[in-house]
Rosetta silent file (secondary structure, phi, psi, omega in degrees, C-alpha in Angstrom):
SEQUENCE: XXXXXXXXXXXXXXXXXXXXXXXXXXXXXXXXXXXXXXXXXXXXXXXXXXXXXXXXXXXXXXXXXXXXXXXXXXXXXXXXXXXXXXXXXXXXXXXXXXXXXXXXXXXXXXXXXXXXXXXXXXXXXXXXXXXXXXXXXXXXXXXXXXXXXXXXXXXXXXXXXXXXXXXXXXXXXXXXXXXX
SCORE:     score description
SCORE:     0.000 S_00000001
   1 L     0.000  168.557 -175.145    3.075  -36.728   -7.733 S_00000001
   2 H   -90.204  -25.555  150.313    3.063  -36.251   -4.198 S_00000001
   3 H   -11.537  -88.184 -161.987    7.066  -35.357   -4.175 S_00000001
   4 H   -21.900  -51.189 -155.296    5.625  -32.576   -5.980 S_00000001
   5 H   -64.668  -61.463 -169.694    2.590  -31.478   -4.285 S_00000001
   6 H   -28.477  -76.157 -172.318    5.082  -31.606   -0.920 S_00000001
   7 H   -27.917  -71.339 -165.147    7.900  -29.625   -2.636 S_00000001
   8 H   -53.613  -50.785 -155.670    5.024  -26.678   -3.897 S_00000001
   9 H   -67.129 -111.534 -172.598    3.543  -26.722   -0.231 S_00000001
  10 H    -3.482  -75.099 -111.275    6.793  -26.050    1.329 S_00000001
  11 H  -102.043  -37.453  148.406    7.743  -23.889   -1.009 S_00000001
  12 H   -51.404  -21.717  159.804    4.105  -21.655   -0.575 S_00000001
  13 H   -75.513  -70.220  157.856    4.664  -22.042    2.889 S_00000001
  14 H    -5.644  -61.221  167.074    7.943  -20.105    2.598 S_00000001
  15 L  -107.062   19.626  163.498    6.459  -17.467    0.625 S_00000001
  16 L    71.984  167.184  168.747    3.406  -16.934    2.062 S_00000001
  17 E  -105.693  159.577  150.941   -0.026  -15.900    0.949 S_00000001
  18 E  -134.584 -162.700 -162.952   -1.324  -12.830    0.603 S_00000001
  19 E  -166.275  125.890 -171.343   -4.772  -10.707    1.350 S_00000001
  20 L   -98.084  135.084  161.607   -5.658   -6.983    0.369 S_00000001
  21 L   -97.381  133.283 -156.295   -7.853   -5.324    2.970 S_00000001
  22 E  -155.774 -178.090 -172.265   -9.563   -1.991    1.916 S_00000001
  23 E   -90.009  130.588 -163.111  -12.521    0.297    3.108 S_00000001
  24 L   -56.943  -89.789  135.899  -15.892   -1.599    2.919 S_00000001
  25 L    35.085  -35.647 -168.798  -17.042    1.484    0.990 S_00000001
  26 L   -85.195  146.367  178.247  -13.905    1.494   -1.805 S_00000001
  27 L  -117.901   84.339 -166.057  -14.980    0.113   -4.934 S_00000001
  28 L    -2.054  -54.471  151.202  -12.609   -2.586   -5.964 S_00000001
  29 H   -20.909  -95.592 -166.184  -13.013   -1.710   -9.744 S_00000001
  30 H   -28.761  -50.629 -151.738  -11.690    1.725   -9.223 S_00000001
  31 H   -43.402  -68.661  167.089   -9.342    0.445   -7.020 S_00000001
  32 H   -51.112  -21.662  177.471   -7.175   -1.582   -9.847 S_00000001
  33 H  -101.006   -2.601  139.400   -7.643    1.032  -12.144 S_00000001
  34 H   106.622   65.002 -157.575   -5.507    3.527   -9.830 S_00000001
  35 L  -153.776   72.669  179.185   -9.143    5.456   -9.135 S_00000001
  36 L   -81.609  -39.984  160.889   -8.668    5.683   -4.970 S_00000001
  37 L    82.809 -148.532 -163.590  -11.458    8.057   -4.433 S_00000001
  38 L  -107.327  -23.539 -177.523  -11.809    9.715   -0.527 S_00000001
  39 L   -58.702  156.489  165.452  -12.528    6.194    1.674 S_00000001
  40 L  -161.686 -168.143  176.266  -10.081    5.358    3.708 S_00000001
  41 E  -161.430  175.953 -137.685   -9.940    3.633    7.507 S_00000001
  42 L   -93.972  136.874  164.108   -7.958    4.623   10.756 S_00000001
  43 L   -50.883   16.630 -175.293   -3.697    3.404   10.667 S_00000001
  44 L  -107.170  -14.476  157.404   -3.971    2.084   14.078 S_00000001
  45 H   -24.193  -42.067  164.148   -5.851   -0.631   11.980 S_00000001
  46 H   -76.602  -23.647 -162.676   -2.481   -2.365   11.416 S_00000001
  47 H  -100.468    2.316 -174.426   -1.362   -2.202   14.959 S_00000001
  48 H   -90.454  -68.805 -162.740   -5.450   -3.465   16.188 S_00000001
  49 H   -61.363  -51.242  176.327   -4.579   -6.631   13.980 S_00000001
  50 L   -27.560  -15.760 -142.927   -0.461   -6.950   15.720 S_00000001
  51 L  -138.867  -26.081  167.875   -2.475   -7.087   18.725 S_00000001
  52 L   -98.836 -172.582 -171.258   -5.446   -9.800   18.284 S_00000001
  53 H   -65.062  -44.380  174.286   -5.108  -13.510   17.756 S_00000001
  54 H   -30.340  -39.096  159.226   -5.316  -13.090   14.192 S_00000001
  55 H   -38.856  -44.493  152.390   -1.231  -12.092   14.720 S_00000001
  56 H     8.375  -68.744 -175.399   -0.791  -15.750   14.323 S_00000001
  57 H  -108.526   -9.261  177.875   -1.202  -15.942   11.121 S_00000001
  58 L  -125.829  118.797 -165.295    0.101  -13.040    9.387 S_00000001
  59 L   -75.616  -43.508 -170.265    3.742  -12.631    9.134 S_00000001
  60 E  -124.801  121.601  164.247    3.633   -9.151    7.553 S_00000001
  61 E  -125.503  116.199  171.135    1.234   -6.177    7.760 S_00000001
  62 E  -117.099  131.297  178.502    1.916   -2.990    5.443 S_00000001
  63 E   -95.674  135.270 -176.369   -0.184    0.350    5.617 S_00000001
  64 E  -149.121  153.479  178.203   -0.393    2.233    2.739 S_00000001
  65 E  -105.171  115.381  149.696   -2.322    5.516    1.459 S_00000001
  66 L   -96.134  139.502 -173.445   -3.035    5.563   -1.919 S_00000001
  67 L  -159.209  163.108  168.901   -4.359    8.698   -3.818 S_00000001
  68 E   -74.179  132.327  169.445   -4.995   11.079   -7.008 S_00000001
  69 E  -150.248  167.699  168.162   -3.303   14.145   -7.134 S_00000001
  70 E  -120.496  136.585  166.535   -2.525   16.594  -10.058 S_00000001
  71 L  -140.688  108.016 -167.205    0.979   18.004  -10.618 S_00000001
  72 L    51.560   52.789 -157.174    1.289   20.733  -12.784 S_00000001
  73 L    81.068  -30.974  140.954   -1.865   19.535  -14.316 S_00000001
  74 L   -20.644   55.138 -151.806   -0.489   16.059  -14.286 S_00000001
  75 E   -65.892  105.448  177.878   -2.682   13.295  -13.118 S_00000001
  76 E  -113.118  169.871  168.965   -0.213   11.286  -11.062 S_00000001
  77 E  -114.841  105.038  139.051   -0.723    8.431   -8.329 S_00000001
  78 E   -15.644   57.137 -157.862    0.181    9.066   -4.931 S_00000001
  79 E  -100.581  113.022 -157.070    1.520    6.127   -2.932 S_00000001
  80 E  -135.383   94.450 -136.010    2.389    6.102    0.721 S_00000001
  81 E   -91.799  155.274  179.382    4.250    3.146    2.155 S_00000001
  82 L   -85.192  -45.028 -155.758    4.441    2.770    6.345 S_00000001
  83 L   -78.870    9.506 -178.476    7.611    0.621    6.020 S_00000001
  84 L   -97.190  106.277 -168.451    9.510    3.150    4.093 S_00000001
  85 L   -53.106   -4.113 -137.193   12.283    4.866    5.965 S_00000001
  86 L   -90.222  154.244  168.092   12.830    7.521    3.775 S_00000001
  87 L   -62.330  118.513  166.137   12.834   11.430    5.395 S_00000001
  88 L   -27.232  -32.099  169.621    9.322   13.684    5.102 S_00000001
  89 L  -112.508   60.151  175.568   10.958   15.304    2.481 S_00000001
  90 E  -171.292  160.470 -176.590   11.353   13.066   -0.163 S_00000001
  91 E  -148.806  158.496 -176.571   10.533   11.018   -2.933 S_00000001
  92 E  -107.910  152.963  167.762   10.559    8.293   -5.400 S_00000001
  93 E  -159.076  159.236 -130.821    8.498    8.444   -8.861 S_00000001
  94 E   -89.034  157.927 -176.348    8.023    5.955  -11.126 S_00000001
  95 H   -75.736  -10.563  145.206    9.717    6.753  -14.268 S_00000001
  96 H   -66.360    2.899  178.016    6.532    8.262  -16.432 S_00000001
  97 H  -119.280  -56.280  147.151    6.012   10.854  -14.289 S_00000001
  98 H    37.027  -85.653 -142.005    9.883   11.292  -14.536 S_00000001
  99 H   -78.943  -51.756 -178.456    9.753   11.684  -17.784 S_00000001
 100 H   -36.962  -46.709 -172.553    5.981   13.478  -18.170 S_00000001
 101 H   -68.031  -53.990 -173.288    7.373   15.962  -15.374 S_00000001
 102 L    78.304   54.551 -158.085   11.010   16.335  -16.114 S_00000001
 103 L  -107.898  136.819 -178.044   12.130   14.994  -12.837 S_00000001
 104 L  -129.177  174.959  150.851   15.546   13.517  -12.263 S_00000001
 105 L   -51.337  156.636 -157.814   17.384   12.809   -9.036 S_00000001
 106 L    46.864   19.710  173.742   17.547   15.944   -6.817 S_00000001
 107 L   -85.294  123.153  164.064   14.659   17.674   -8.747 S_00000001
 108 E   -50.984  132.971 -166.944   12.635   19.631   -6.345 S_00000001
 109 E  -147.394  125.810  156.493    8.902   18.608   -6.471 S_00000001
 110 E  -113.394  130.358  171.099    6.096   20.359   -4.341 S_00000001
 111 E   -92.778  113.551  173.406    2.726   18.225   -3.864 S_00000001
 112 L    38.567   59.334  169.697   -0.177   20.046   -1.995 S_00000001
 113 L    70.899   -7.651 -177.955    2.024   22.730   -0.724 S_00000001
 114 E  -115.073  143.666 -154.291    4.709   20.112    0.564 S_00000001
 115 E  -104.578  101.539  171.194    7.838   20.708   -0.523 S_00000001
 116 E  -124.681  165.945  176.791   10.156   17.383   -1.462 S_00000001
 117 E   -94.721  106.279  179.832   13.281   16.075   -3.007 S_00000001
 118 E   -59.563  121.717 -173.843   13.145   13.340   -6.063 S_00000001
 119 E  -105.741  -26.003  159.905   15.834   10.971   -4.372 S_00000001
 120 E  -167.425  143.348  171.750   15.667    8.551   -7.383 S_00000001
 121 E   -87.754  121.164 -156.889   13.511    7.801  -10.314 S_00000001
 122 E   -95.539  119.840  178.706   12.246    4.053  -10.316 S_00000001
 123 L   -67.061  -37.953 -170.127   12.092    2.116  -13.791 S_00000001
 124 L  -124.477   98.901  150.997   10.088   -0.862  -11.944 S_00000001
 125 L   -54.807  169.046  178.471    8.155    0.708   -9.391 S_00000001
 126 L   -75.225  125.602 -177.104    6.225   -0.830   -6.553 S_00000001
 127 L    83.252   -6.324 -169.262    2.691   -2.129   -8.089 S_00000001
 128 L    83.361   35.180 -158.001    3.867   -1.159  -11.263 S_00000001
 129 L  -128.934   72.456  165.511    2.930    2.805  -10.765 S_00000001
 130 L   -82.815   -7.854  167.274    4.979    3.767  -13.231 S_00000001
 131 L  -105.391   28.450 -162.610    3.099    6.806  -13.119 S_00000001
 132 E  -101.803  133.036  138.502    3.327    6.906   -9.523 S_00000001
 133 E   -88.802  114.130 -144.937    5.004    9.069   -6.337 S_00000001
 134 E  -118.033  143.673 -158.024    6.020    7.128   -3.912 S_00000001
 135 E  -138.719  173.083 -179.545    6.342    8.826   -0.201 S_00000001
 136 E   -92.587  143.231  171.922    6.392    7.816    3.306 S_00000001
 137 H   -18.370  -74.622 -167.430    2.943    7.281    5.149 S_00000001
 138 H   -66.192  -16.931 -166.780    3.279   10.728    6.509 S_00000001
 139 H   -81.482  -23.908  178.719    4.602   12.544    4.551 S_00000001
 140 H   -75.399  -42.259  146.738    1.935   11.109    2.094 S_00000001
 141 H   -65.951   38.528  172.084   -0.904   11.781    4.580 S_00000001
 142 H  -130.913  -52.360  175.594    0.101   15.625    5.057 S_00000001
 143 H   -57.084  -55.894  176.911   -0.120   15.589    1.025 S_00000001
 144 L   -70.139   -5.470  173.708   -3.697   14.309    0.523 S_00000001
 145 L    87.593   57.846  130.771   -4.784   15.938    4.122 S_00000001
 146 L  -110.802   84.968 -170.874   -5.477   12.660    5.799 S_00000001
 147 L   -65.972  109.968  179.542   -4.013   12.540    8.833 S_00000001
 148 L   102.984   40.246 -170.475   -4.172    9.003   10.785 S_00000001
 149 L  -153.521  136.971  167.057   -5.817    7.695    7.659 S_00000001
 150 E  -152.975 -175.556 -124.752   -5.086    4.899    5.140 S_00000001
 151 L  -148.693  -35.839  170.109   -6.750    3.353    2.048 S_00000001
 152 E  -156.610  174.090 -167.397   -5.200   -0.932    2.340 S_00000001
 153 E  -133.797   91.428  159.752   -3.968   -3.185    4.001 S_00000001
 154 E   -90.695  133.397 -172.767   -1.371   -5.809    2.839 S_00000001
 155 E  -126.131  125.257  161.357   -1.276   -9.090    4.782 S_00000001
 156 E   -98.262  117.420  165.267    1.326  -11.892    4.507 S_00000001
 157 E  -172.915  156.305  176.033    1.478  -14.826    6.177 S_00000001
 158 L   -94.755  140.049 -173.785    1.167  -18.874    5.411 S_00000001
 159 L  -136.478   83.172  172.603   -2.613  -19.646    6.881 S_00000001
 160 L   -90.084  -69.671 -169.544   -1.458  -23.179    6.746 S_00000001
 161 L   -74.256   27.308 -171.093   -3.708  -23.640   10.158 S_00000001
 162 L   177.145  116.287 -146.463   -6.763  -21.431    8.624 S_00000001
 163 L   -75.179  176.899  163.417   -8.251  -21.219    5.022 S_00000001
 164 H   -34.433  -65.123 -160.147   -8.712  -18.135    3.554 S_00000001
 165 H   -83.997  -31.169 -169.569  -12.203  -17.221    3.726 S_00000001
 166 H   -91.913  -48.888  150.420  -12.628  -17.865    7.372 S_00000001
 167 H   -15.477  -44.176 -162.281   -8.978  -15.289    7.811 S_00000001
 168 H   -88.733  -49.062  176.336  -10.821  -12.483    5.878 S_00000001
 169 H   -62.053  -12.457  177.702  -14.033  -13.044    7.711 S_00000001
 170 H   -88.561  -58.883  145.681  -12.219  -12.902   11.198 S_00000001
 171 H    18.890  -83.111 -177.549  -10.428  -10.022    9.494 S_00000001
 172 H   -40.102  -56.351 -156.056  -13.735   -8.348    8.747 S_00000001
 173 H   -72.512  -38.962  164.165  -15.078   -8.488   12.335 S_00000001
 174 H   -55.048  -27.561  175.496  -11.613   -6.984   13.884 S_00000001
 175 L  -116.595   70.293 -169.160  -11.775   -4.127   11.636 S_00000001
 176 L   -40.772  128.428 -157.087  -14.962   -2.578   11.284 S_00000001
 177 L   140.455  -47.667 -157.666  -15.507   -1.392    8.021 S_00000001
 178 E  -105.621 -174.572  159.639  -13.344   -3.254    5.775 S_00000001
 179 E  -168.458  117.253 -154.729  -13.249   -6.438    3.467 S_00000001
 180 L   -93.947    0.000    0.000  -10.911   -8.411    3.271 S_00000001
């Protein structure tokens, strides 16, 4: 009915759409299977879209590093949020690497020479990285050695006044590189 239809639009307008942006180069496969490999593209990338017209339409931008690392032989996933407040020396991890590790709160953890603090171990991690460490951009770009450097782009916003497809390609052309 159209009650309905209304009701879901409102209610998608509210919560927005969203749109993953990544390094033209990253190979989407891999991506989902928590396989990040070495592409990445430059973090000023969020503040280039804040700053064209494209700001419009997207309510939210989050930068994040994702990466592979071994810990104490350990294949773990590396995840490194911009919006996370948390102090350079610390971290959350998802509770398999917890348990694989035998990390609690306040368990010391060093990653590529950096030295951190487990501040709490997360049963429902972010993405579902239950085998996941979860860090602040920088402190997560000091661990994999990419400074300035990040691996997606999360976009939010209702693109009520602009489908989809034409958003990613306008996307595309601000951030050389990418695909949106």
């Amino acid at each position: 009915s159209s009650s309905a239809e209304t009701h879901i639009h409102e209610l998608a307008h509210r919560l927005g759409k969203n749109m993953l942006v990544l390094p033209q180069e990253m190979n989407l496969v891999d991506f989902y299977q928590g396989k990040y490999g070495s592409a990445t593209m430059p973090a000023e990338y969020a503040s280039q879209l804040k700053a064209s017209p494209l700001n419009a339409h997207i309510q939210s931008i989050s930068s994040i590093l994702y990466g592979n690392i071994h810990v104490g032989g350990t294949p773990v996933v590396l995840a490194s949020f911009d919006e996370w407040e948390s102090t350079n020396d610390t971290a959350f991890v998802g509770s398999k690497v917890a348990e694989r590790l035998g990390l609690r709160t306040e368990s010391p953890i060093t990653l590529n020479g950096v030295q951190l603090k487990v501040v709490d171990v997360v049963e429902s991690p972010p993405d579902g990285l239950d085998q996941g460490i979860f860090t602040s951009l920088f402190t997560g770009q000091q661990i994999l050695n990419r400074p300035r450097a990040i691996n997606a782009l999360r976009l939010g916003g209702c693109w009520c006044q602009i489908d989809v497809e034409t958003l990613a390609r306008d996307v595309e052309r601000t951030l050389p590189g990418t695909r949106a």
